[in-house]
N, C-alpha and C positions, 0 to 999 in steps of 0.2 A: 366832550373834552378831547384833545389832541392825547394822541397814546406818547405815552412820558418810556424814554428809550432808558435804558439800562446804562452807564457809565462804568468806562473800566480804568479803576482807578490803581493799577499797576504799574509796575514802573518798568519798561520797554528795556528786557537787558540788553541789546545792543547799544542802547545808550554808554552803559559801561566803559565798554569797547572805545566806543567811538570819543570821550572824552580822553581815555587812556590815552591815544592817538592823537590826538589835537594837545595834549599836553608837552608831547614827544616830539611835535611838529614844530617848526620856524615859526612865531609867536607871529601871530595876525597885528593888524591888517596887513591885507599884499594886496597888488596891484599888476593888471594883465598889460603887455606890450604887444601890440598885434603890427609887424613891419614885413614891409614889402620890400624884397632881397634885388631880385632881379625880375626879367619878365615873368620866371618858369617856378619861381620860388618866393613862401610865404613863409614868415618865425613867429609863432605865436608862443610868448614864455609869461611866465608868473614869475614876480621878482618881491619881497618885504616890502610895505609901501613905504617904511625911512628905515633908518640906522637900525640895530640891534647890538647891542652891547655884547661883545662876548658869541655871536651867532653868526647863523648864516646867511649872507650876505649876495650869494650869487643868486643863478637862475635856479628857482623852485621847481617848476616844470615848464617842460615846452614842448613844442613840436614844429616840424620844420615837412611842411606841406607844395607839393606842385599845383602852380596857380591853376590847372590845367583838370583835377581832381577834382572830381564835385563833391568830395567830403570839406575841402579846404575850409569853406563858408562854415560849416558844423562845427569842425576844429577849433574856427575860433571862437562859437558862441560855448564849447567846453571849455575855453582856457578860460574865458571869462568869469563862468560859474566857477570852475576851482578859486578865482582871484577871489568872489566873490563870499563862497565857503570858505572863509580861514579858519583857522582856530579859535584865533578871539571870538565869530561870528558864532561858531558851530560852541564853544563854552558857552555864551551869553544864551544862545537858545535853549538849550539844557537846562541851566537855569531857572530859565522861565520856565520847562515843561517841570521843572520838579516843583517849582511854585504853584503850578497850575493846579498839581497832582494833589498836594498838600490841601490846598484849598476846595476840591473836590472834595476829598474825604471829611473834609471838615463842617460843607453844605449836606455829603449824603446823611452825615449824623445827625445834622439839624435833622432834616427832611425825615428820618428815622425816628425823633423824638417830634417831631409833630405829627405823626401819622398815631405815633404810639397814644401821645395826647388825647387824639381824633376821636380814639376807639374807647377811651376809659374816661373814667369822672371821678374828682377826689369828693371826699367826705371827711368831717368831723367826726371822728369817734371817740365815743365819751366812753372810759375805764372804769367801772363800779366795784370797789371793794369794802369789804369787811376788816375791821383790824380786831385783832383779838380782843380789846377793849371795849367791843360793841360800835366805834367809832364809824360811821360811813365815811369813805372819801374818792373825789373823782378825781382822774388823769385825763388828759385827751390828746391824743395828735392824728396827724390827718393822711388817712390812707385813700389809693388810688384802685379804684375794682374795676372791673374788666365792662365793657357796655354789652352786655347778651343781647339777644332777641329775641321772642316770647317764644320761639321754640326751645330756646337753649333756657330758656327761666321757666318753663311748664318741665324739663327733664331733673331740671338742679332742684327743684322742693321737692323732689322726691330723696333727695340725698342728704346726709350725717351732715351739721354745719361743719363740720370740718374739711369735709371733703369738697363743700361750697368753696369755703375759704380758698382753697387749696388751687382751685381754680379760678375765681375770680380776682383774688388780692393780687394786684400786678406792681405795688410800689407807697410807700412809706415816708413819711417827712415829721421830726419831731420825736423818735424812738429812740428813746436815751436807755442803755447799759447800766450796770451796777456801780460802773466808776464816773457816769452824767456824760461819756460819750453817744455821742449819735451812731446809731446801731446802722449799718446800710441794709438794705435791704436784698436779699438773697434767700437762695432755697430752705437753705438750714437753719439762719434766722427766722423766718416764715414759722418753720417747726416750731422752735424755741418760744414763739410767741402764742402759735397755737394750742399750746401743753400751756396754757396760762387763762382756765377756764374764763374770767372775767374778761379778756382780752378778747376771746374767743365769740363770747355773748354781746360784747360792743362790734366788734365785726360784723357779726352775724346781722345783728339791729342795726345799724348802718346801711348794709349793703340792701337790705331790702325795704327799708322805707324810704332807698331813693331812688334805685336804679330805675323804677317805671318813672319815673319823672323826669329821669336825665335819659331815659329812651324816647319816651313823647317831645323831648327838647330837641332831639338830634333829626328827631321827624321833622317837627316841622320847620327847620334849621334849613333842610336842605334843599 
């Protein structure tokens, strides 16, 4: 597989700057005038390429070069590029790099929740209680466990299910609160759940009557 490079999805503060600047500058587009004076002499200037209401109006930049000079030819492929970098040009770009930015962070998070996917397998977990009336009754919703590998499942049977739990449970769908909201999943919830012997005992029976199976799946998946 090609090595997948790192993105950095920062936002370059000289940008700041430079929009500050272009906002401050004679509104784009411009347009470069490259004229030939006399035999000895070159005007290369930047002028707004129409009217500007309320603005400036004259020569933006220029330079006045001897034909004679072998920078002359350079000179005018600068004036060009300034006519070329206006404001308007150099805002519209910005733009875009912050659309880009935006939309990077928005694939690394995909890219992030499928790797996470990748690695874990959800399950049905069925709730088993007792009501003080003798009454049995089941709950279930569906948790997300961590995919081990038979070294890390030969270490974890030797451990308190709780401490299984604790490391496997990586994510939750369907866990309703005392007022029927959806509980999110977090450290402290995790707790709160785990202190809920019956919940603890569906976890637990969950996580290990499937994991070798969604581990033998990932095998021969790949």
């Amino acid at each position: 597989m090609p090595k997948r490079h790192s993105v950095d999805t920062t936002y370059p503060p000289n940008l700041h700057e430079l929009v500050r600047l272009a906002q401050e500058a004679t509104p784009g587009p411009w347009k470069s005038d490259i004229q030939v004076g006399d035999e000895s002499h070159c005007y290369a200037n930047v002028y707004p390429a129409r009217h500007v209401r309320g603005g400036y109006n004259g020569v933006i930049a220029g330079q006045k070069s001897n034909r004679r000079n072998s920078q002359a030819d350079q000179r005018a492929k600068n004036i060009r590029y300034i006519a070329a970098a206006n404001p308007a040009t150099t805002l519209c770009l910005v733009a875009c790099i912050e659309n880009l930015l935006i939309e990077l962070v928005r694939v690394e998070q995909i890219a992030s929740t499928l790797k996470q996917r990748a690695e874990t397998f959800p399950v049905t977990v069925i709730v088993k209680t007792l009501e003080e009336n003798g009454r049995k009754t089941e709950s279930d919703f569906v948790a997300r466990f961590k995919l081990c590998d038979r070294g890390e499942l030969q270490r974890l049977r030797d451990c308190a299910p709780r401490k299984v739990m604790q490391e496997v449970v990586s994510g939750w769908s369907g866990v309703l609160d005392a007022d029927g909201q959806e509980m999110p999943f977090n450290h402290d919830n995790l707790g709160i759940m785990l202190n809920i012997p019956p919940v603890l005992a569906g976890l637990t029976e969950a996580f290990w009557e499937n994991v070798i199976d969604h581990l033998l799946r990932r095998r021969t998946h790949r």
